[in-house]
C-alpha positions in Angstrom: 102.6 62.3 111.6 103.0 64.9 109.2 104.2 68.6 109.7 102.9 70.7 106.9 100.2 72.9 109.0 103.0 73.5 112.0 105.6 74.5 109.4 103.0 76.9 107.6 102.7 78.3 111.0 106.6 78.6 111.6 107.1 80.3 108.5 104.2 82.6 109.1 105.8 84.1 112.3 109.4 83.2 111.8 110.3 86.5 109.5 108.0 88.7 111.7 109.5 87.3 114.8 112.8 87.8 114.0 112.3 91.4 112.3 110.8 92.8 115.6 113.8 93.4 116.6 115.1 95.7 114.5 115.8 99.0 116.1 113.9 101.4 113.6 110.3 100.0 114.4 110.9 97.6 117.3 107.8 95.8 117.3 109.5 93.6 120.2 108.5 96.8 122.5 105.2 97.1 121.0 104.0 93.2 122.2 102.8 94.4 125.4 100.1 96.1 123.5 99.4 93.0 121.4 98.9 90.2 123.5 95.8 90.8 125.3 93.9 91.4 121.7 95.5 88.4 120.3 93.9 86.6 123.4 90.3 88.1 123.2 90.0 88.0 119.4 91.4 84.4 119.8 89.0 83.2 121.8 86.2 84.5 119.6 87.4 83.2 116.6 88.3 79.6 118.2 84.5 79.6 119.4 83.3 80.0 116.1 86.0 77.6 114.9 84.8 74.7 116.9 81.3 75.5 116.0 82.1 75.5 112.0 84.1 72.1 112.3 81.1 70.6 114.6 78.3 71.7 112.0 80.7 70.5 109.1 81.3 74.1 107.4 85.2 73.1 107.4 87.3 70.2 107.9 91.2 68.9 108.4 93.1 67.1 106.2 94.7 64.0 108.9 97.3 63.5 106.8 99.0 67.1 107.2 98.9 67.6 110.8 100.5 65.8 113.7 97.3 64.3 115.5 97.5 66.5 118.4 94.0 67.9 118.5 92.1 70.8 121.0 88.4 70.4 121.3 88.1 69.0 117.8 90.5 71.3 116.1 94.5 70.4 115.2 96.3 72.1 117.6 97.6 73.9 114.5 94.8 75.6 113.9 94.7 76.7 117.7 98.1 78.3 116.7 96.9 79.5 113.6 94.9 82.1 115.4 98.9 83.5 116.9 100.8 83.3 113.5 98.5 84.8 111.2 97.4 88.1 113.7 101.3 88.9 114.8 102.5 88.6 111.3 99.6 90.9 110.0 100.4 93.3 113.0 103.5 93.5 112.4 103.1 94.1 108.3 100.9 97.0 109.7 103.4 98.5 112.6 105.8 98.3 109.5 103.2 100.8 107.7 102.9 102.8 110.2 106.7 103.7 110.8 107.6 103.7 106.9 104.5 105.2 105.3 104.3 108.6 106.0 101.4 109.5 103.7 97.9 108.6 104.8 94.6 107.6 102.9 92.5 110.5 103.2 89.5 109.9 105.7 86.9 110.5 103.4 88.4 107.4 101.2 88.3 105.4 104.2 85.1 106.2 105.1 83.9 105.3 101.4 85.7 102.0 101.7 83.8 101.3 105.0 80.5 101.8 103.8 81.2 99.8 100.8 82.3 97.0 102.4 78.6 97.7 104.6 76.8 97.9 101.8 78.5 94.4 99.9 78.1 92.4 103.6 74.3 93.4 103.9 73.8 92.3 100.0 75.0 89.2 100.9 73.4 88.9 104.2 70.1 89.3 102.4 70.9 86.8 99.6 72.7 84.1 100.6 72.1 84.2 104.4 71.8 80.3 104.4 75.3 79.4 104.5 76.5 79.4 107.6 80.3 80.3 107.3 79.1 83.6 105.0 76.4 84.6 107.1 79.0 84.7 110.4 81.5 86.1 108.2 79.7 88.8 106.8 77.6 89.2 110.0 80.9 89.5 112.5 82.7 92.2 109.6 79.7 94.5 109.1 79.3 94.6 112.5 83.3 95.3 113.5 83.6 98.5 110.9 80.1 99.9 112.3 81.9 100.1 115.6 85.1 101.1 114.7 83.8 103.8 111.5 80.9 105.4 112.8 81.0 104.9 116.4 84.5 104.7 117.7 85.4 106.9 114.5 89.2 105.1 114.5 91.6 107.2 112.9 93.9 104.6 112.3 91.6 102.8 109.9 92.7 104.1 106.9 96.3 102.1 107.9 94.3 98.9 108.6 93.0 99.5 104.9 96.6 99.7 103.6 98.2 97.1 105.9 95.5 94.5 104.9 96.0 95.1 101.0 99.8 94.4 102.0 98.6 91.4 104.0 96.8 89.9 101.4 99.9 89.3 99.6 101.2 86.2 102.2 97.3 85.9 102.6 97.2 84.2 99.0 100.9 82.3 99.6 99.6 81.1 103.2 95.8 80.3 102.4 96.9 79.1 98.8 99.2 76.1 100.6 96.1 75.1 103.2 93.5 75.1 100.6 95.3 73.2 97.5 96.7 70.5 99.6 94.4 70.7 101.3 95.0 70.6 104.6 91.3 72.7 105.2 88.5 71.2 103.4 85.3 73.1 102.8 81.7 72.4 102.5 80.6 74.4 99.4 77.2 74.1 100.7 78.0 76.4 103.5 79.5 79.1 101.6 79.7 80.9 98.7 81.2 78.5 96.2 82.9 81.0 94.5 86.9 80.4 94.9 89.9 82.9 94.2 92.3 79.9 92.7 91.7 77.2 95.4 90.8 80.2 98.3 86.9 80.6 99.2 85.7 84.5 99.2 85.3 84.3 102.3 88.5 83.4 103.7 89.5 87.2 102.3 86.9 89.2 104.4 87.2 86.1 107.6 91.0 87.4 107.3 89.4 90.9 107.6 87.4 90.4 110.3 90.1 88.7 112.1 92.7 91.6 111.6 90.3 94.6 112.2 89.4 93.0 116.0 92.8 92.0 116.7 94.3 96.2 115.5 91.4 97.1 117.2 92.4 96.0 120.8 96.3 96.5 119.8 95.5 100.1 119.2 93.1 100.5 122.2 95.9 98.8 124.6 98.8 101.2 123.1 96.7 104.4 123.0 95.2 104.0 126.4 96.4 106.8 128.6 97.6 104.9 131.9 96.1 106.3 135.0 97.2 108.2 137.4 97.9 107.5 140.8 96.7 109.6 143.6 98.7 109.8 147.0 
């Protein structure tokens, strides 16, 4: 039994969990708002998950996880899917309280139709592998909705809390895929690596924060409704 994935996951949340307390942003009061994204976006991602370790798109390393597994996945993974959103949430409630200057929406509207533009190029040319068509299928798809039909003001701090995320991004990923404790097919993605990290996993990580800020910001923005005697 070996406890490398769990203790990658402890370490993800352990600094975030214990920071929500602090009185200036107190993230702790903002959960409420969290949970029910982190349990819809889960579900989807866990879906896919069990479908990309089925057809062979990615696989775990026995020998740094504890044996416990879900429906084909290490229960690690499972809690992968809770670590990795909360900690990115939180990096971006952090932005929220401490930066006081936004992007301007006309930069973030340029970055969203860039990253359009890049996800249909590779749609076209390298549809045929399975974890970059998904990928780039699912994140296309998720800043349509939230750019040009939701319009979501708040998208310019997604942009700047995932360029902060990515920081932990490369310390977190870096650990799973030099071990590795996730091994990849190359012959269902890209094969183009940032150090030991597929491309993919950057815009994946993307995909995954954008739905799960999505539903936190729905859920905290909501206006409750009123009761009528």
């Amino acid at each position: 039994m070996n406890y490398t994935y769990l203790l990658v996951n402890f370490l993800t949340i352990l600094f975030p969990l214990a920071l929500s307390f602090d009185k200036k942003i107190a993230f702790h009061k903002k959960w409420k708002y969290l949970w029910p994204g982190l349990a819809i976006t889960g579900i989807v991602f866990l879906f896919w998950d069990i479908l990309f370790t089925v057809d062979g798109v990615w696989s775990f390393n026995p020998h740094y996880t504890i044996g416990i597994t879900i429906l084909q996945l290490p229960v690690e993974e499972i809690l992968f899917f809770l670590t990795v959103p909360f900690a990115c949430t939180f990096i971006y409630a952090c932005l929220n309280y401490y930066l006081k200057r936004e992007m301007d929406m006309r930069l973030t509207r340029i970055i969203s139709n860039l990253i359009i533009i890049f996800s249909i190029l590779i749609l076209i040319f390298y549809h045929h592998h399975l974890y970059t068509r998904v990928t780039f299928t699912l994140l296309a798809f998720l800043v349509i909705i939230f750019q040009f039909i939701y319009k979501a003001r708040w998208l310019n701090r997604f942009y700047a809390a995932f360029a902060v995320a990515l920081i932990p991004f490369y310390i977190i990923n870096g650990i799973l895929t030099s071990l590795p404790v996730v091994m990849y097919n190359n012959a269902q993605n890209l094969g183009i690596r940032i150090g030991t990290i597929p491309l993919e996993d950057h815009f994946y990580l993307m995909a995954l924060l954008l739905m799960n800020i999505g539903f936190y910001e729905y859920f905290r923005t909501r206006k409750p409704k009123l009761h009528h005697a």
